[in-house]
C-alpha positions as CSV (number, residue, x, y, z in Angstrom):
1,X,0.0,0.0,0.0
2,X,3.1,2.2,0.8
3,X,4.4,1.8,-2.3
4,X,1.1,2.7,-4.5
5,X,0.7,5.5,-2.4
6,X,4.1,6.9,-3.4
7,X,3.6,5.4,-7.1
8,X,-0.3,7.9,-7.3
9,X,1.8,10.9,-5.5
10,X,4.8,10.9,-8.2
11,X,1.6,10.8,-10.4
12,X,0.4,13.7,-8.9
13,X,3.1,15.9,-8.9
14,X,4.2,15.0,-12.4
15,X,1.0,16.0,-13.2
16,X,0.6,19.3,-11.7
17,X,4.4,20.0,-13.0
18,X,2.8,19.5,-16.5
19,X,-0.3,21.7,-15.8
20,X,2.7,24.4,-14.5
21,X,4.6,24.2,-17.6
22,X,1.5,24.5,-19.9
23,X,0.4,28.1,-21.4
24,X,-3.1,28.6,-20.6
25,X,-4.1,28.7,-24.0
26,X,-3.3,25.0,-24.1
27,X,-4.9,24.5,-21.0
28,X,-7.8,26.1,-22.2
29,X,-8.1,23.9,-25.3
30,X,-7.5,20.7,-22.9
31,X,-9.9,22.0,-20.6
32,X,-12.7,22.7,-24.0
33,X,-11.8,18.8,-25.5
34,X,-12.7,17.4,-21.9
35,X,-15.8,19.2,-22.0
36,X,-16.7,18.7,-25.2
37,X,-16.4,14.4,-24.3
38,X,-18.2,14.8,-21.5
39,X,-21.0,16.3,-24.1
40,X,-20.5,13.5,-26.2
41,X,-21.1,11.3,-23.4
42,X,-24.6,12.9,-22.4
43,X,-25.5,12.8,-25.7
44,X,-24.5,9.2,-26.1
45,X,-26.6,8.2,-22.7
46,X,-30.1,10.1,-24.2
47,X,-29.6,8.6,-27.6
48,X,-29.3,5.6,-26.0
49,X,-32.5,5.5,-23.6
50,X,-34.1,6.9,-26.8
51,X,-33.2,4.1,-29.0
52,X,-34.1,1.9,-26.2
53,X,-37.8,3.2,-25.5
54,X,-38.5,2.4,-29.6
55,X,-37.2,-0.8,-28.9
56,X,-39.1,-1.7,-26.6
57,X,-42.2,-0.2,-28.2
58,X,-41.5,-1.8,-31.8
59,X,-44.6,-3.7,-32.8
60,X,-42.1,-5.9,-35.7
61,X,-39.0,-8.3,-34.2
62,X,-37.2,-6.3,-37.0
63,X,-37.6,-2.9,-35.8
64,X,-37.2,-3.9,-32.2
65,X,-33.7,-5.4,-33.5
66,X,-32.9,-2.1,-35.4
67,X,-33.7,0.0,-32.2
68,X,-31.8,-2.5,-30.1
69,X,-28.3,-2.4,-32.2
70,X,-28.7,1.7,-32.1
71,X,-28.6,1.8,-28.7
72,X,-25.8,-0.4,-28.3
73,X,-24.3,1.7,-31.0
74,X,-25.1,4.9,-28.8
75,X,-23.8,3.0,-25.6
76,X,-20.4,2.2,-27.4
77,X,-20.2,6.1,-27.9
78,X,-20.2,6.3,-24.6
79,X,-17.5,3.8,-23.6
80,X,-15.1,5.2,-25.9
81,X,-15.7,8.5,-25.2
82,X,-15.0,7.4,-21.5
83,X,-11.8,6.0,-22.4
84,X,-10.1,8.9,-24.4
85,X,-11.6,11.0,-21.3
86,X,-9.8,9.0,-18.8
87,X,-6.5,9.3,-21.0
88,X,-6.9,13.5,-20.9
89,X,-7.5,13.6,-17.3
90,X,-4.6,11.2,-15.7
91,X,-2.2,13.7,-17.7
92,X,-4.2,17.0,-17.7
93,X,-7.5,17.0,-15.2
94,X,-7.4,17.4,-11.4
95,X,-7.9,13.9,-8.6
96,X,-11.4,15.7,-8.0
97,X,-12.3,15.2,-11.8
98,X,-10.8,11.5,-11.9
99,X,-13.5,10.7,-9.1
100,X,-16.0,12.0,-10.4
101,X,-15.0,10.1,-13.7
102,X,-14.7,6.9,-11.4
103,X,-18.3,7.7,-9.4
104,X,-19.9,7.7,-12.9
105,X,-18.2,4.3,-14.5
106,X,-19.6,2.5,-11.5
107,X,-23.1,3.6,-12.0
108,X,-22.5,3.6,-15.9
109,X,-21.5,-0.5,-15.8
110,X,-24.9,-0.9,-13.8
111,X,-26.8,0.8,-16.7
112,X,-25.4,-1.4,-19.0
113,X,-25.7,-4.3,-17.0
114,X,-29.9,-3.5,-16.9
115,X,-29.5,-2.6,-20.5
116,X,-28.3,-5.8,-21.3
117,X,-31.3,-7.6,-20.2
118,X,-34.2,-5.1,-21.0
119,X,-32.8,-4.8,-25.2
120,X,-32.5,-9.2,-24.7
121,X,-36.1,-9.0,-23.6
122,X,-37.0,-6.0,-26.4
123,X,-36.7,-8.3,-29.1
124,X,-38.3,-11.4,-28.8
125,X,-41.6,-9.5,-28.8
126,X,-43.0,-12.5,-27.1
127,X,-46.4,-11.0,-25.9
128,X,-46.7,-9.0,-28.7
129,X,-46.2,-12.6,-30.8
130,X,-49.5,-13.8,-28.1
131,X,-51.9,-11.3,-29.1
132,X,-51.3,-11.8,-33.1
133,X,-52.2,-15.6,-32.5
134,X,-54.8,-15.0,-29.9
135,X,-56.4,-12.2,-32.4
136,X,-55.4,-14.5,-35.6
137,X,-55.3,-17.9,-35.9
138,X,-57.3,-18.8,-32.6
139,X,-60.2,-16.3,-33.1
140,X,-60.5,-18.2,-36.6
141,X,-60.3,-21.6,-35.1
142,X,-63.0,-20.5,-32.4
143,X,-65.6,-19.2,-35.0
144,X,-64.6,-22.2,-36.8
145,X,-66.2,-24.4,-34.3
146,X,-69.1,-22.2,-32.9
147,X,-70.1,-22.3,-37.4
148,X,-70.2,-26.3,-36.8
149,X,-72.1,-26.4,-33.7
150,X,-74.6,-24.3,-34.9
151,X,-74.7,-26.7,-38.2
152,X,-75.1,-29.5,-35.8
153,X,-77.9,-27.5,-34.3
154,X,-79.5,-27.0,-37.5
155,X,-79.5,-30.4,-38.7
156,X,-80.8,-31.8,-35.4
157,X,-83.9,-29.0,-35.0
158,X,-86.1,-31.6,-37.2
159,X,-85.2,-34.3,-34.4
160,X,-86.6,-32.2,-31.6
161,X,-83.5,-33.6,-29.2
162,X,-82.8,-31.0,-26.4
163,X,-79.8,-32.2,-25.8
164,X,-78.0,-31.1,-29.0
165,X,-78.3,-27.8,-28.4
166,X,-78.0,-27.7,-24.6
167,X,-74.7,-29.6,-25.2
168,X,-73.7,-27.6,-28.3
169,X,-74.4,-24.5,-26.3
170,X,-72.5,-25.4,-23.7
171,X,-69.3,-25.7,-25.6
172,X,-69.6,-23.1,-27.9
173,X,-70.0,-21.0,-24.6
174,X,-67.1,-22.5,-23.0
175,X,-64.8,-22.1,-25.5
176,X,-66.0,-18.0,-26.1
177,X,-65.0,-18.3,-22.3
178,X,-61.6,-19.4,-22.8
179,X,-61.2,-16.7,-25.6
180,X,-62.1,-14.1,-23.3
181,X,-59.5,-14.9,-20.9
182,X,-56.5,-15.0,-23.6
183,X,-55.5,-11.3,-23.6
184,X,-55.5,-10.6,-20.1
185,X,-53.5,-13.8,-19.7
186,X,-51.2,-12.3,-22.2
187,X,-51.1,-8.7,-20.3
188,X,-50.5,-10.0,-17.1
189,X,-47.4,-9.4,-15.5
190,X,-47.8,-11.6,-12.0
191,X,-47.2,-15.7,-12.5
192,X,-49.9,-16.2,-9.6
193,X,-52.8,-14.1,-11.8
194,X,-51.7,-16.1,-14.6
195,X,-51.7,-19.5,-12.8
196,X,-55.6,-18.7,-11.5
197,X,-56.1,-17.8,-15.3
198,X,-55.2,-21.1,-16.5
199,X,-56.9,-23.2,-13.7
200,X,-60.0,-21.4,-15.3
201,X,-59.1,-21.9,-18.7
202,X,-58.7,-25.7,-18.0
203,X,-62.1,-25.7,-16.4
204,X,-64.1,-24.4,-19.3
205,X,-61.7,-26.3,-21.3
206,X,-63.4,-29.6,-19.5
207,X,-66.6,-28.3,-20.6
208,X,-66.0,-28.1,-24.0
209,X,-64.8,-31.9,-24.4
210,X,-67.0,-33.3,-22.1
211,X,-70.3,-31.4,-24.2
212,X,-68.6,-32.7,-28.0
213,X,-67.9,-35.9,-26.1
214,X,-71.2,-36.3,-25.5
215,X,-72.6,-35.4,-28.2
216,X,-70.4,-37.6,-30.3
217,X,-71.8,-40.5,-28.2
218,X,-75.3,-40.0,-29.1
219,X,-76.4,-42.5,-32.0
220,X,-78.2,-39.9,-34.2
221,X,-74.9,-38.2,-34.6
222,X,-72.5,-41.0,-35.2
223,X,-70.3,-39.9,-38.6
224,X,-71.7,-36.3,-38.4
225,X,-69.2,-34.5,-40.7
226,X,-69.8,-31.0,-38.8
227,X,-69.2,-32.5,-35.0
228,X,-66.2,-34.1,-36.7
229,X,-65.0,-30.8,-37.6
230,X,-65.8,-29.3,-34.4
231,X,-64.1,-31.9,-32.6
232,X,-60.7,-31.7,-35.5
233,X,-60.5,-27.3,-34.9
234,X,-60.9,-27.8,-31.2
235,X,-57.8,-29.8,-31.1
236,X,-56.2,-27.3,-33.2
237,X,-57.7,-24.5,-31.0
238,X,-55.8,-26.0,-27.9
239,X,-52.5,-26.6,-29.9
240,X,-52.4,-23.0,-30.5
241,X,-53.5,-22.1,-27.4
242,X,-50.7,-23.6,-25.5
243,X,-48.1,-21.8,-27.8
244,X,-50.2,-18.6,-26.9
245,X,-49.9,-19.1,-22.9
246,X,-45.8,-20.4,-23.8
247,X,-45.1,-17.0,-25.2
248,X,-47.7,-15.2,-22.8
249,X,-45.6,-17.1,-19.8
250,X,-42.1,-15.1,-21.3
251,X,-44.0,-12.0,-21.1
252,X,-40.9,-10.7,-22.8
253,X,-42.9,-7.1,-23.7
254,X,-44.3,-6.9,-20.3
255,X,-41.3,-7.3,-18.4
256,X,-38.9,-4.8,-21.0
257,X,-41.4,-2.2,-20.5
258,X,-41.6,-2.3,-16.9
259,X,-37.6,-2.5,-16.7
260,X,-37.4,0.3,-18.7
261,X,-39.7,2.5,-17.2
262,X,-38.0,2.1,-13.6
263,X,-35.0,0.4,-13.2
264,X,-33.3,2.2,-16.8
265,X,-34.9,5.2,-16.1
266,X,-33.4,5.4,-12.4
267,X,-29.9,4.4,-13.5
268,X,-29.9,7.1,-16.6
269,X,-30.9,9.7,-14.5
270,X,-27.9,8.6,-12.4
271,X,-25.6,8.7,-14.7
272,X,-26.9,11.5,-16.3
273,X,-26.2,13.4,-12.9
274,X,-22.4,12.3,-12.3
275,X,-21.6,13.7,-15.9
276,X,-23.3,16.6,-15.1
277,X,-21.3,16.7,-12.2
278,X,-18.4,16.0,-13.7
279,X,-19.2,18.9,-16.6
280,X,-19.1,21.4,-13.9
281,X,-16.1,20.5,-12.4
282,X,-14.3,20.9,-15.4
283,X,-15.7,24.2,-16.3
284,X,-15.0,25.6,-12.6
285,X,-11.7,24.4,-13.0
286,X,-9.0,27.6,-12.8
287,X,-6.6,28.2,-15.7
288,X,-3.2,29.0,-14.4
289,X,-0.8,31.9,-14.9
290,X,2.3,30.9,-16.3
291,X,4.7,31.4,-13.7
292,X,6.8,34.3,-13.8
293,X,10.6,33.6,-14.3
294,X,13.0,35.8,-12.0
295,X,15.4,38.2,-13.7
């Protein structure tokens, strides 16, 4: 420890015999160029979080990816704007300066520590993915089925059998049921809201196969073509379904957007405040007189 000690004071005093020996026009321009990265720094931070937010809002995995790599891009600026910084002020900038510097790289590796997981999350777009399949493909599917149950309705009016439609009512309004509780499902943030969803969804999904069940067990509709078809989307339905709740489950979006609007935004506002601190050091900072040589 004695020896760095005496290693950072040699440091020290080389440096402040450099600062001595420099005109103060130089030290001016020194003083402007470590301003002027500082700048490029604070710029670098709000292009950043800017790039970030339309990441995160993208409604296409290729914009979100576009977004993403600029505010890597704009982080990088940062980085290397740090370094050449660091390089100006161990051989022209003050110790108060260097801390400062220090302060903000500590705050600035746990912004890019969160950043690393929120633009991860950004791109998969997995909730975003849930809706277009919920709103898509499983809406079809669903009006696919309440069409045939109403054919098998139809076609068993003449009959005068009760059951038909009490049973084909039943799972047409079971199934709507399930539909209903898709996008929440897919909003939803907690696992424990989602869980309850699902113990519902299984329930009305018990309804639905035990009323096509029993309907495909009554004689006068043995080989009906239309409860064949209900029966053949319904599977379908629940494939896509449990693709729907898989992607709804990485809630990807949810959890990007909530990062970004608290933990990101706390950390950039940190940051944001050492530079600024660091900005005013530097333009507080004294430009000395060349000494005066004796005659």
């Amino acid at each position: 420890m004695a020896v760095g000690a005496s290693a950072l004071l040699v440091v020290m005093l080389v440096v402040v015999q450099v600062r001595q020996e420099e005109s103060p026009a130089a030290q001016s321009v020194l003083k402007a160029k470590r301003g002027a990265l500082v700048d490029r720094m604070l710029l670098g931070l709000a292009s950043a979080s800017e790039a970030e937010k339309s990441a995160v809002m993208a409604i296409t995995d290729e914009d979100s990816q576009t977004f993403a790599d600029r505010a890597r891009a704009a982080t990088g600026t940062v980085v290397q704007a740090g370094k050449e910084l660091e390089a100006l002020l161990t051989t022209s900038g003050d110790r108060r300066e260097m801390e400062l510097l220090r302060e903000f790289s500590r705050t600035f590796a746990e912004l890019q520590r969160i950043d690393g997981e929120l633009l991860d999350l950004a791109v998969k777009n997995t909730n975003l993915k849930a809706y277009r399949l919920a709103f898509g493909p499983a809406a079809a599917m669903l009006e696919e089925l309440d069409a045939a149950l109403i054919r098998v309705i139809n076609a068993s009016a003449a009959a005068g059998d009760p059951r038909v439609i009490r049973l084909a009512d039943d799972a047409r309004i079971a199934a709507l049921r399930i539909q209903a509780l898709l996008p929440p499902h897919i909003a939803e943030e907690s696992d424990q809201a989602m869980d309850e969803m699902e113990l519902r969804m299984a329930k009305q999904d018990r309804a639905v196969h035990d009323s096509l069940n029993a309907l495909a067990a009554m004689p006068a509709l043995r080989g009906n073509s239309d409860l064949e078809a209900a029966l053949s989307v319904y599977a379908r339905f629940n494939e896509t379904k449990a693709r729907i709740l898989e992607l709804s489950r990485e809630n990807t979006n949810v959890r990007s957007l909530a990062i970004s609007l608290d933990q990101k935004r706390k950390a950039t506002l940190v940051c944001q405040d050492a530079l600024t601190a660091l900005r005013n050091a530097i333009e507080q900072e004294p430009i000395a007189s060349v000494p005066v040589n004796p005659r």
